[in-house]
N, C-alpha and C positions, 0 to 999 in steps of 0.2 A: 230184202230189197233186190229188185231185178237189177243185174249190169246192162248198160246198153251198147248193142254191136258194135263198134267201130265202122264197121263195111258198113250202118246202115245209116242211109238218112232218116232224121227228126224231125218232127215239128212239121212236115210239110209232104203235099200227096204228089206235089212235083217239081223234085232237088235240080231238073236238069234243063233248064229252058235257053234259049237266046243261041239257038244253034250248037246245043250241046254242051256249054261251057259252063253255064251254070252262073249264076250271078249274088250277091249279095246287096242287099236293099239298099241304096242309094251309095250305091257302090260301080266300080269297072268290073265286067267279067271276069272271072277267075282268069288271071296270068297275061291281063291286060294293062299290069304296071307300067305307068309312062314316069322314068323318074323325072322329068326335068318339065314337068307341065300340074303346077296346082289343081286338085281336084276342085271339081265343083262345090261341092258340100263343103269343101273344108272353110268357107267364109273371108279368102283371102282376097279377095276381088281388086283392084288396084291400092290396096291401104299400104302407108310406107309402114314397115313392119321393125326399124332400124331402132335400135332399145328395146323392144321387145325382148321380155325374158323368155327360155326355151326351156321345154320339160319335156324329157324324155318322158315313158310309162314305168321308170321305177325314179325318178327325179329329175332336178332340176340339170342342167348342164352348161348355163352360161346364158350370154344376151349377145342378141344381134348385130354385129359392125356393119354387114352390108345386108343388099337382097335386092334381087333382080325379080322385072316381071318382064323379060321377054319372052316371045311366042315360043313353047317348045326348047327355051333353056333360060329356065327362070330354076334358082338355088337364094341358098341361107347361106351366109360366112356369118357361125359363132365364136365370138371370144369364150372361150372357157375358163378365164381366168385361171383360181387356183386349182381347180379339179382334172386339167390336166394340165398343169402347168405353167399355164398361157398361153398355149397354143391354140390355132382356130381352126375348124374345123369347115366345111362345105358339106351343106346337105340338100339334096336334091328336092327341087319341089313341091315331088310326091311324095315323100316322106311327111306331108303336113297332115293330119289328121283333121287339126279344127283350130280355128284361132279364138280366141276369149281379147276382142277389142276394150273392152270397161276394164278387165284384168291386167292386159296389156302381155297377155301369155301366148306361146306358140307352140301347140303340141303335135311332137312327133310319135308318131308308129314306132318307134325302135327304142332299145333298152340302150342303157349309159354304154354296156360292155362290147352291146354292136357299134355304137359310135365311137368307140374308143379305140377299137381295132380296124377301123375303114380305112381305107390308103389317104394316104399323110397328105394334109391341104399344103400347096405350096403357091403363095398368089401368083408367083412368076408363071404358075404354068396352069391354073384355072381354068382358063381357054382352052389348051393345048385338046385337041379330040380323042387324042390318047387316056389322057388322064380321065376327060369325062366319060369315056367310053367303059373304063377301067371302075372308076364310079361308080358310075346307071350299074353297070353289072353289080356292084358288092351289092347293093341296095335292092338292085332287083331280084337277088339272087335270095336274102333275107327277107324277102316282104311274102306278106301270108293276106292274101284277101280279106280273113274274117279277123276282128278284131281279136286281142288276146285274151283276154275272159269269154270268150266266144264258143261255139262245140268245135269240135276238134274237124279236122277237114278229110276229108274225104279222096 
């Protein structure tokens, strides 16, 4: 069986378009992460999302106390109940991958062990530009354009 390069692109005669950056199919540009603005795709459109259970991509991680849609700083506050303690967590918009309305599910792009080590939600200071700034970065900093069963990036 052949191994395939790393260095090289698959599947397609032209890996590099939209001004160089490269894009994946109903996706933002590579390294065009907005955390605090719901993607398109992901089916969030003004639904109250508040109950909703949350599933990380290796499980589940709690349900929804709050969730904001406003323009450019729209977030999730989950109660995690027993799996971390009860404490809640704040996850950025774009962490949403895709919502399952009949399911009543809300899945995120990230693993339980990334959201477990994110800087510590504190609702007194939620607002504060510090903290979301400190935030958007963990999140931006972890986020991979191509889904996780996906070819490896380039």
């Amino acid at each position: 069986m052949d191994r395939l390069d790393p260095h090289t692109t698959h599947g397609t005669t032209e890996p590099m378009i939209d001004g160089g950056q490269g894009v994946v199919a109903g996706g933002a540009p590579a390294g065009a992460f907005d955390p605090w603005r719901y993607r398109d795709e992901a089916g969030v459109s003004s639904a109250d999302l508040v109950g909703y259970h949350v599933e990380a991509t290796d499980g589940g991680i709690g349900k929804i106390d709050s969730a904001s849609h406003e323009v450019n700083d729209s977030y999730l506050v989950v109660d995690t109940g027993p799996w971390i303690f009860g404490k809640k967590v704040m996850l950025p918009a774009g962490t949403v991958s895709h919502v399952d309305h009949d399911e009543r599910k809300v899945y995120v792009d990230r693993e339980k062990d990334q959201i477990k080590a994110a800087p510590e939600y504190d609702e007194s200071s939620h607002a504060d530009p510090a903290y979301r700034d400190k935030l958007g970065g963990y999140y931006g900093e972890n986020w991979s354009a191509l889904p996780p069963d996906g070819p490896a990036r380039v």
